[in-house]
C-alpha positions in Angstrom: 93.2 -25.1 -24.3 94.2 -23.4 -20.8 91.9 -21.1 -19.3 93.2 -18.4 -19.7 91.9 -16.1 -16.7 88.3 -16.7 -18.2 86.1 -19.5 -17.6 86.1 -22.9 -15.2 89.5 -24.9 -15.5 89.0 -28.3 -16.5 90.1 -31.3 -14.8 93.1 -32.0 -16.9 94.2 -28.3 -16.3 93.9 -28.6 -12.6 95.6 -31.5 -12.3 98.3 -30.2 -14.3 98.7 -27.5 -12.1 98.5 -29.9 -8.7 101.6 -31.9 -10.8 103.3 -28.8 -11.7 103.5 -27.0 -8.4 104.5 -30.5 -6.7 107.6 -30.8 -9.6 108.8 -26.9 -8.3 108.8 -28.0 -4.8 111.0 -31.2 -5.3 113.5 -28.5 -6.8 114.4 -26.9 -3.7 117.1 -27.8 -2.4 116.3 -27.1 1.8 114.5 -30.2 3.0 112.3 -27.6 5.2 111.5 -25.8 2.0 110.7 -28.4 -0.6 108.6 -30.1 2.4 106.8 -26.9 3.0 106.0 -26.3 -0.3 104.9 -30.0 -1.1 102.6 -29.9 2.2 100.8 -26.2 1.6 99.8 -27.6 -2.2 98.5 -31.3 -1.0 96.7 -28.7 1.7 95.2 -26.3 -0.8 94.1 -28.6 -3.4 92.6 -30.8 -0.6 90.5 -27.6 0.9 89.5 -26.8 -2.7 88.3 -29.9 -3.5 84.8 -29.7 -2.9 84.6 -26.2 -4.8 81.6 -25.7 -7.1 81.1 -21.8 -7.9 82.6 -21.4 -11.1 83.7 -17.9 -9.8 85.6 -19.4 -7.0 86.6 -22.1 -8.9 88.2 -19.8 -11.3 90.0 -17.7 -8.2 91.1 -20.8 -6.7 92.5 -21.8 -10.3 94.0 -18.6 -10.6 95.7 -18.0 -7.2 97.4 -21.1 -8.3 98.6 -20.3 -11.3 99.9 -17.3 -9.4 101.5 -19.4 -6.7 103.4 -21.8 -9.4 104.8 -18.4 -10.7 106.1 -17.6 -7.3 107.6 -20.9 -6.5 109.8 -21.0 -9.9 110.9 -17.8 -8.8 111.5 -18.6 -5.2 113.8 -22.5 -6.4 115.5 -20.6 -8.9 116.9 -17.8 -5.7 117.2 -20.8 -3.7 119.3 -22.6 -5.6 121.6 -19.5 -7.0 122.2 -19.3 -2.9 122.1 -22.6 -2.2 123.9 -23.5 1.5 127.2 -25.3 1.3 126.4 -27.7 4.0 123.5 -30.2 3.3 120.2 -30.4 6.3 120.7 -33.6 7.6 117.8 -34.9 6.7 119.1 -35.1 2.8 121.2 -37.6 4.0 
């Protein structure tokens, strides 16, 4: 049962999401970029933490959802144009 733009997320949902957008960022292939990625959603589930307004709950929720969408999008590009050379700090 997801919420669906309507309602509070539940726990399960949310930390679905938190698992999710942490799975997208380990696809990158740019150490910078999966790093990036993996730091701003640690960061934005850590300053959301404390939420208790359903309404901003459900934004918060939301503007996650939104951001998953954007990071499949942006792995998938990043990997059709992957460099040749790996960052040395894949190494």
């Amino acid at each position: 049962m997801a919420a669906s733009g309507a309602g509070v997320p539940m726990r399960r949902e949310v930390l679905q999401l938190y698992r999710s957008l942490l799975r997208v960022a380990r696809q990158f292939g740019d150490y910078n970029i999966r790093e990036y990625s993996k730091r701003r959603t640690m960061d934005a589930f850590r300053d959301n933490k404390n939420l208790r307004d359903p309404s901003q709950l459900s934004a918060a929720f939301s503007n996650g959802k939104a951001q998953l969408e954007v990071a499949k999008r942006q792995s998938l590009l990043y990997s059709l144009y992957a460099p040749k050379v790996k960052s040395i700090m894949d190494f």
